[in-house]
C-alpha positions in Angstrom: 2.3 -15.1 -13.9 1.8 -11.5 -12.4 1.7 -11.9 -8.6 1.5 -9.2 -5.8 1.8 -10.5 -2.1 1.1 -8.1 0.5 2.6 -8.5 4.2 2.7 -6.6 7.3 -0.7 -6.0 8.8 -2.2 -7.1 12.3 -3.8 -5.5 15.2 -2.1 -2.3 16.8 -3.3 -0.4 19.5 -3.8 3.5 18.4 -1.0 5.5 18.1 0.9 2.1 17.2 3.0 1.4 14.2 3.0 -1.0 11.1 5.2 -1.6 8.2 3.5 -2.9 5.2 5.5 -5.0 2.2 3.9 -5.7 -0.9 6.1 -8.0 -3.2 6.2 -8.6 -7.1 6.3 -11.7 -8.9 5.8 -12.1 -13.1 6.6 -8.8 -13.7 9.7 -5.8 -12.9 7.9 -2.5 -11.1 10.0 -0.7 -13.6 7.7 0.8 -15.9 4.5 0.6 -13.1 3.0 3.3 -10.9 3.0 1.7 -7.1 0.0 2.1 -5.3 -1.5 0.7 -1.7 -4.8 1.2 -1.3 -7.4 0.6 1.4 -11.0 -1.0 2.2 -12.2 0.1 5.7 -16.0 -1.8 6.9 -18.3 -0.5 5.0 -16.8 2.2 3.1 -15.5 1.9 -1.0 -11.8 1.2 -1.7 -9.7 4.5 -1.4 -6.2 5.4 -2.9 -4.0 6.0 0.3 -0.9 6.4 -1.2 0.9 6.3 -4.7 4.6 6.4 -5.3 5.5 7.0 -8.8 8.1 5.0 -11.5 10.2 7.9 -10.9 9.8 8.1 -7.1 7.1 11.1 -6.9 5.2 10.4 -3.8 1.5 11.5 -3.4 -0.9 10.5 -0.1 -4.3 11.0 0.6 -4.7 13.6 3.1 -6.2 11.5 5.8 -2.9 10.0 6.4 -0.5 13.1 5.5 2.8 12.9 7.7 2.1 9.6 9.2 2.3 7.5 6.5 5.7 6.7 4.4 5.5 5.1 1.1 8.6 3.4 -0.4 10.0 1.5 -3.4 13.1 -1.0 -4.5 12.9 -1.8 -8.2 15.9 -4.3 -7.9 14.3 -6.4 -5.1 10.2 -5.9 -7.0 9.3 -4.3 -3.3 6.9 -1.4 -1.9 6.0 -0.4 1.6 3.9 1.4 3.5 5.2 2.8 7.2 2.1 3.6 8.8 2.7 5.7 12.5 0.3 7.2 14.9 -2.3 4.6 13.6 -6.0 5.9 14.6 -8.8 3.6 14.6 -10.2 5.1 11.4 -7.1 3.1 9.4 -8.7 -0.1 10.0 -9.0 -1.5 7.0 -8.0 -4.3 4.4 -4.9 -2.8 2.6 -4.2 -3.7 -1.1 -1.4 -3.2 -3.3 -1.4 -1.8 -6.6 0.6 -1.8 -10.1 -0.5 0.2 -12.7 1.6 0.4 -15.9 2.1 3.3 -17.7 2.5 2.3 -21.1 -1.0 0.4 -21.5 -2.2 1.0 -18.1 -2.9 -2.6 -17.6 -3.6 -2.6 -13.7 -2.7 -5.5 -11.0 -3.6 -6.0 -7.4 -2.5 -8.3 -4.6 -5.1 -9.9 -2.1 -5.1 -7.6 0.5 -3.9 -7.7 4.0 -5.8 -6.8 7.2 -4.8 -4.0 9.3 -6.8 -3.1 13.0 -6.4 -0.6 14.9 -8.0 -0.7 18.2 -7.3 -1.1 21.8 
C-alpha cells in the first residue's frame, strides 16, 4: 500500500525555522518526481517546491532562497527547510509523488504549519 507521511510542522514565530519530512511507504521514490505543496486559509493548493528524480530543484518564487528542498532515495525521504518563515506560509503542507513513467500521482495527509507571533 502506497503511503506518504508528512512530519515537521507546528507554530513558529515569523522569521522562525521548520524542517519538514515526508516519508514513503509501498513504493521506492526512484522513478517519482518529489513535490510538497501547500493549502493556506482560503486560498487553492499551490506547488511550493518540486525536486526532481534526478535532483533538479525548482521553487515557487514566493519562497525563493528561504526554502530548501531535499531527497534520500535509500531511506524513501524528502524535506523541506523552510527559514525566515512569514506569516503568509501558513498553511497545511502536503507531500507529493508523481511518477514519471504513467504519472500516477500520490499525496500524504498534510501537516500544519503557522506562522505567527
Amino acid at each position: 500500500q502506497v503511503r506518504l507521511v508528512e512530519s515537521g510542522g507546528g507554530l513558529v514565530q515569523p522569521g522562525g525555522s521548520l524542517r519538514l519530512s515526508c516519508a514513503a511507504s509501498g513504493f521506492t521514490f526512484v522513478g517519482h518526481d518529489m513535490s510538497w505543496y501547500r493549502q493556506g486559509p482560503g486560498k487553492e493548493r499551490e506547488l511550493v517546491a518540486t525536486i526532481t528524480t534526478y535532483g533538479s530543484t525548482n521553487y515557487a518564487d514566493s519562497v525563493k532562497g528561504r526554502f530548501t528542498i531535499s531527497r534520500n532515495d535509500v531511506r524513501n525521504t524528502m524535506w523541506m527547510q523552510m527559514n525566515s518563515l512569514k506569516p503568509e506560509d501558513t498553511a497545511v503542507y502536503y507531500c507529493n509523488a508523481l511518477r514519471i513513467y504513467n504519472r500516477a500521482n500520490y499525496w500524504g495527509q498534510g501537516t500544519q504549519v503557522t506562522v505567527s507571533s
